[in-house]
C-alpha positions in Angstrom: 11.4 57.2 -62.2 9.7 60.7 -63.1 9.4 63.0 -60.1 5.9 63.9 -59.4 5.2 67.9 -59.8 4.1 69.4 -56.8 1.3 71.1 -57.7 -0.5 67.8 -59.8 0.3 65.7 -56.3 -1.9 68.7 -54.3 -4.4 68.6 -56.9 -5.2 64.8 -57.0 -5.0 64.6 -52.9 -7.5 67.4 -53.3 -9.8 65.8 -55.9 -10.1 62.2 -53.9 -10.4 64.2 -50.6 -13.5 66.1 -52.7 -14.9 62.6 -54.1 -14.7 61.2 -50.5 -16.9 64.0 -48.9 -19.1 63.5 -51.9 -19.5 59.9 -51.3 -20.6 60.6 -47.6 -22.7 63.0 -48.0 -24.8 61.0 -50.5 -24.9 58.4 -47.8 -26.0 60.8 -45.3 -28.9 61.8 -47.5 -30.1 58.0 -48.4 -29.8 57.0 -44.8 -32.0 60.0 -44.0 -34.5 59.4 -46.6 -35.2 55.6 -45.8 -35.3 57.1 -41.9 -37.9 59.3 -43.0 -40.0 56.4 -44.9 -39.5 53.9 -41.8 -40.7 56.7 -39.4 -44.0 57.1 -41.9 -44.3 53.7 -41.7 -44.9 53.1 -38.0 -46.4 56.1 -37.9 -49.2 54.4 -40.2 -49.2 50.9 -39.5 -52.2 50.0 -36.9 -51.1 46.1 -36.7 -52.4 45.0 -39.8 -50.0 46.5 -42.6 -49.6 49.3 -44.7 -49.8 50.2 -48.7 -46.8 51.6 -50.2 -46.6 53.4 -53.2 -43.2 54.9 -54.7 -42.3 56.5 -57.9 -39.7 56.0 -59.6 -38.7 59.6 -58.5 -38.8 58.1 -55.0 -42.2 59.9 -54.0 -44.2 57.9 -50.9 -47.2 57.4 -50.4 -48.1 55.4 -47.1 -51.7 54.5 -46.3 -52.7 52.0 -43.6 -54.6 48.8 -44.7 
């Protein structure tokens, strides 16, 4: 068996530590986002329901019925 240079060991503990921080963050930002569309939600529903329109850019629109 090969022995594993030091510096390629350092580099691919770095790139998954790098991918895993990416990962979380882009949960972080979803989880915010459908935060913000729940909070517009109540916000605009008066017991009978609410219209909403999305893009496909993910751009609300929220308008009570």
């Amino acid at each position: 068996m090969k022995k594993l240079n030091k510096g390629l060991v350092l580099f691919l503990l770095g790139a998954i530590l790098v991918g895993a921080a990416l990962v979380a963050g882009g949960a972080a930002i979803d989880a915010g986002y459908w935060s913000l569309v729940a909070t517009r939600i109540d916000a605009n529903n008066q017991g009978r329901g609410v219209y909403i329109e999305m893009t496909w850019a993910l751009v609300f629109n929220i308008t009570p019925q």
